[in-house]
C-alpha positions as CSV (number, residue, x, y, z in Angstrom):
1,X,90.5,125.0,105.2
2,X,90.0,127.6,108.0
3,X,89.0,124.9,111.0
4,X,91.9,123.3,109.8
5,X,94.2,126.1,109.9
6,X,92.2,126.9,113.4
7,X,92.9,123.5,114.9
8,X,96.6,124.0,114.0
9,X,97.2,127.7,114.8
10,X,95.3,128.4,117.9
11,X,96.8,125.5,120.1
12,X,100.7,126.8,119.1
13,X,99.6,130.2,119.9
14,X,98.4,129.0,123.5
15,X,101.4,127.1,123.6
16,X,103.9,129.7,122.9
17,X,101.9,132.3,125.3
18,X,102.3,129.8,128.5
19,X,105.7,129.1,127.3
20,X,106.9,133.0,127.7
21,X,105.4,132.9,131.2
22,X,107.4,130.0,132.1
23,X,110.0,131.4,131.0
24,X,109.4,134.7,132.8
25,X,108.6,132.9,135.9
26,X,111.6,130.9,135.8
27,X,113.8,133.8,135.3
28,X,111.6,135.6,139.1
29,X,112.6,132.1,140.6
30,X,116.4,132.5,139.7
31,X,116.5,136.5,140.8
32,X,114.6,134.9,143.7
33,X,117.2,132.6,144.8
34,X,120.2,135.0,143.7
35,X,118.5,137.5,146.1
36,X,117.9,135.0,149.1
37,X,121.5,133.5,148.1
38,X,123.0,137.3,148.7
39,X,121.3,137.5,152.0
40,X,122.6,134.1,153.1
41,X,126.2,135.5,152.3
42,X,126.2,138.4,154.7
43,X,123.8,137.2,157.6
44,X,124.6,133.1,157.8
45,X,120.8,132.1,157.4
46,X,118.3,133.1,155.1
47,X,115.3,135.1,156.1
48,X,112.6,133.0,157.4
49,X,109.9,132.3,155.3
50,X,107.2,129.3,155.0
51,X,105.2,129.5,152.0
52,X,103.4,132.8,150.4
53,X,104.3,136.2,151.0
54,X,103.4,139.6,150.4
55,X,105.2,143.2,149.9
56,X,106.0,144.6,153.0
57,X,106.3,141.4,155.6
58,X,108.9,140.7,156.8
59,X,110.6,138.2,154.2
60,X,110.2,140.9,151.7
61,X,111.9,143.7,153.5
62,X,114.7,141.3,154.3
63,X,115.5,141.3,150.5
64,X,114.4,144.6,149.3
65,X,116.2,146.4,148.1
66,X,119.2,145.6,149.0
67,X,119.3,141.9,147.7
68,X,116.8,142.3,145.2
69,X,115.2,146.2,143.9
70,X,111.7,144.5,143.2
71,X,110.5,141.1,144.7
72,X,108.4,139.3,142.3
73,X,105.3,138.2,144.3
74,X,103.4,136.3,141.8
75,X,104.3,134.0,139.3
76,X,103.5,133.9,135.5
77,X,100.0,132.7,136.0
78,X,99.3,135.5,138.5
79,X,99.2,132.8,140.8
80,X,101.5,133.0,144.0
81,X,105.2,132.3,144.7
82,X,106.0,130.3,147.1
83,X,109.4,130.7,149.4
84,X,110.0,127.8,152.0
85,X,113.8,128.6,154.3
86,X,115.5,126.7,156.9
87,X,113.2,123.7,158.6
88,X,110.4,124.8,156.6
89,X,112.1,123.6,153.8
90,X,111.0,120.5,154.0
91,X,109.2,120.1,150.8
92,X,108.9,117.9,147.7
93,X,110.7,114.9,149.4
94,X,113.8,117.3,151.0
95,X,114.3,115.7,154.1
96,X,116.1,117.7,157.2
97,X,117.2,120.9,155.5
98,X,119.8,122.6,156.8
99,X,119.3,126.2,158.3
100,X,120.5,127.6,154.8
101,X,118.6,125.6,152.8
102,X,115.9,127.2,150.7
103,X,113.3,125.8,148.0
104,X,111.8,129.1,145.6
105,X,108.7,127.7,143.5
106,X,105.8,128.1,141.3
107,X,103.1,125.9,141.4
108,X,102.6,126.2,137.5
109,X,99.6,127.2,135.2
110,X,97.4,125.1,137.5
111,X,98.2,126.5,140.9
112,X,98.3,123.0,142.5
113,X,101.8,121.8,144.3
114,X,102.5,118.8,142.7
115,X,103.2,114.9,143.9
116,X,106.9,115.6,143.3
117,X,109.6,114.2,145.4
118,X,112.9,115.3,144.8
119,X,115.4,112.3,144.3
120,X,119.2,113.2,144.9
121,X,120.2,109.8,143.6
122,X,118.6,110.7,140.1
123,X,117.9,114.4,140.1
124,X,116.8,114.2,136.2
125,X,113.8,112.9,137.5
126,X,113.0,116.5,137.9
127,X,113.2,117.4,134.3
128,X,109.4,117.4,132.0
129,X,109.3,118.0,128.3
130,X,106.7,120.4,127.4
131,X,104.5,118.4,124.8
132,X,100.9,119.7,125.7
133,X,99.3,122.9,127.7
134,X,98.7,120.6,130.1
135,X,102.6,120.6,131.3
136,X,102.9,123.8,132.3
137,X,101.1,122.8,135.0
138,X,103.7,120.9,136.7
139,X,106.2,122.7,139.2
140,X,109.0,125.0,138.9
141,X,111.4,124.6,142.0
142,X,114.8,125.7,143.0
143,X,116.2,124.0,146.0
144,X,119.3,126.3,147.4
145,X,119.8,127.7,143.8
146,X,119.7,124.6,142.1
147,X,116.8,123.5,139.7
148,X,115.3,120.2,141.1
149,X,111.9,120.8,138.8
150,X,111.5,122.5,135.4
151,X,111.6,121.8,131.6
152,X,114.4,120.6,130.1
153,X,117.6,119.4,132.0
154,X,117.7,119.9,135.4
155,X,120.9,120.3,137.2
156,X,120.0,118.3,140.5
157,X,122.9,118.3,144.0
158,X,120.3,121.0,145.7
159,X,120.9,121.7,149.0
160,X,122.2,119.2,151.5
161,X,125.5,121.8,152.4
C-alpha cells in the first residue's frame, strides 16, 4: 500500500515543485521584458545584449535600477537567462529583427535551447501542455513582450514592429 501510495505521491510532488519554478521563472521573464520594454521607451533601442549576462556588465547596469530594482540572472533551475536585442535577436526562427526587437528566455529544467522555430502564421505552435517532468524542459521565450514559447496559450504577433 505504501509503494503504491509512493508511485502516486512522489511524482505529483516533483511535478508541482518544477511547476512553481516555472512559474517563478516566467514571472523573471515578464519583469525582464517590462524592464527592457521601459528602457526601449526612453532611449529608442534596447540595450545590447547577445545571450548570458551577469550583475554588473553592461546590459545589467542599463536596467538597474532604474528599469528594474533587481535583475534576475538565473532562471528557476539555477540555470542561466538568456537576453538576445536588436540583430542578435535572431533566434528560434525570428528572421531580421528590427533594432527594438528583443527575445528574454529560459532554456527550461534541462538547460538545452530547444529546436523551436517561431511561426507568425500559427503562433499557438508555441504553446506545450505540461503532462510529464519531462516538459519543463522545453523553452520559455518572450519575443518583444509577447510569449512565443510557454505552457498554456500563447499569445503569438511578437515582434516584427
Amino acid at each position: 500500500m505504501i509503494c503504491i501510495l509512493a508511485t502516486v505521491v512522489i511524482p505529483n510532488a516533483l511535478v508541482a515543485i518544477h511547476k512553481s519554478r516555472q512559474k517563478n521563472t516566467m514571472k523573471d521573464i515578464s519583469s525582464i521584458s517590462t524592464a527592457i520594454m521601459a528602457y526601449l521607451t526612453d532611449n529608442g533601442v534596447p540595450p545590447a545584449q547577445d545571450g548570458t549576462f551577469q550583475s554588473g556588465d553592461s546590459f545589467y547596469a542599463a536596467l538597474c535600477p532604474l528599469h528594474i530594482r533587481v535583475l534576475p540572472l538565473k532562471d528557476g533551475w539555477g540555470n542561466s537567462l538568456r537576453i538576445w536585442c536588436g540583430s542578435a535577436a535572431a533566434q528560434y526562427g525570428i528572421s531580421n529583427p528590427e533594432e527594438d526587437d528583443f527575445l528574454v528566455a529560459s532554456f527550461g529544467r534541462d538547460n538545452t535551447q530547444d529546436d523551436f522555430s517561431f511561426n507568425p502564421e500559427a503562433p499557438d505552435l508555441g504553446a506545450y501542455s505540461i503532462g510529464s517532468l519531462e516538459d519543463f524542459d522545453n523553452d520559455l521565450i518572450v519575443w518583444s513582450g509577447t510569449w512565443i514559447r510557454g505552457p498554456g496559450v500563447v499569445s503569438g504577433g511578437g515582434g516584427g514592429n
